[in-house]
C-alpha positions in Angstrom: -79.7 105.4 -2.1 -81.4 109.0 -2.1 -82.9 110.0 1.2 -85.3 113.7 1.5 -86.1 114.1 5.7 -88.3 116.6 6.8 -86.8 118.7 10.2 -88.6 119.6 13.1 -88.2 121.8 15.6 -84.9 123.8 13.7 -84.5 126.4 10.9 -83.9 123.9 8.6 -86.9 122.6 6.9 -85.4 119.6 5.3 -82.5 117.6 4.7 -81.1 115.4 1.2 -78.1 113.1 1.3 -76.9 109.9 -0.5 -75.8 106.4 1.6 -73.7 104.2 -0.2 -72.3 101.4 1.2 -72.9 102.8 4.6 -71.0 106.2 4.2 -73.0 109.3 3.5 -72.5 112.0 0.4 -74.3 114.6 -0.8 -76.0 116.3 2.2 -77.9 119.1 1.4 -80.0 121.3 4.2 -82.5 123.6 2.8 -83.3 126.7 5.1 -81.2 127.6 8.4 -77.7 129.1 8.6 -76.0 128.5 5.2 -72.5 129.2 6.1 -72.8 126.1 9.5 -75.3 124.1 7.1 -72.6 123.5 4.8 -69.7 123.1 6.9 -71.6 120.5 8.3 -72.5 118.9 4.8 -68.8 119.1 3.9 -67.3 117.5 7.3 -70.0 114.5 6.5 -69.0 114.1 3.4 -67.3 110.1 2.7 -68.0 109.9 6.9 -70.0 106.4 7.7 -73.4 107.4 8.9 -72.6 105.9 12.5 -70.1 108.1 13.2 -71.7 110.8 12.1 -74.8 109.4 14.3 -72.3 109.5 17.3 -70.9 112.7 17.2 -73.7 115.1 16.8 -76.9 113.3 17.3 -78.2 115.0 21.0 -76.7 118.6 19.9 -79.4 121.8 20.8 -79.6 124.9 19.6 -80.2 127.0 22.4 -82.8 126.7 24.3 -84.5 124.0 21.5 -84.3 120.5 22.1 -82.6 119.6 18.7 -80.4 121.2 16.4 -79.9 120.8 12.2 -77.0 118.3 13.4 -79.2 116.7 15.6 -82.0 116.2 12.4 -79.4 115.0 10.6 -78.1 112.8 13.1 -82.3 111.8 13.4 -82.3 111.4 9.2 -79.4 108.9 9.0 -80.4 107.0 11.7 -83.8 106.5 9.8 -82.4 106.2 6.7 -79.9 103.2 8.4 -83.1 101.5 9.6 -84.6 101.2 6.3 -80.9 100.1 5.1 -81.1 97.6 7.2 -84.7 96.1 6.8 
């Protein structure tokens, strides 16, 4: 399934990606640093969502209190929930 999340609180305004059968493809940040953006897409890519969830969700960007891995991290595990009913 098809998933758009709005960001707060990063560069990043908003964030696409694709679950299927709990692994996650297709991640797409618009806005923020496109050179980390897409290494980060790219390392996600075929990854299941929890692990993704575990490894970067708390990350900050300097002195913010979230990061573009951190929305993601924020994104899947919303997506997940609606998954999961």
């Amino acid at each position: 399934m098809n998933y758009t999340y709005k960001t707060s609180g990063t560069c990043s305004r908003q964030i696409s990606f694709k679950i299927e059968d709990g692994k996650v493809y297709d991640v797409v940040f618009l806005g923020g640093c496109n050179g980390n953006l897409k290494g980060i897409a790219s390392f996600a890519q075929g990854m299941k969502a929890e692990d993704i969830i575990s490894r970067i969700k708390g990350i900050k960007c300097g002195f913010k209190n979230t990061s573009c891995p951190d929305q993601l991290a924020k994104a899947l595990e919303e997506a997940m929930s609606k998954e999961n009913g």
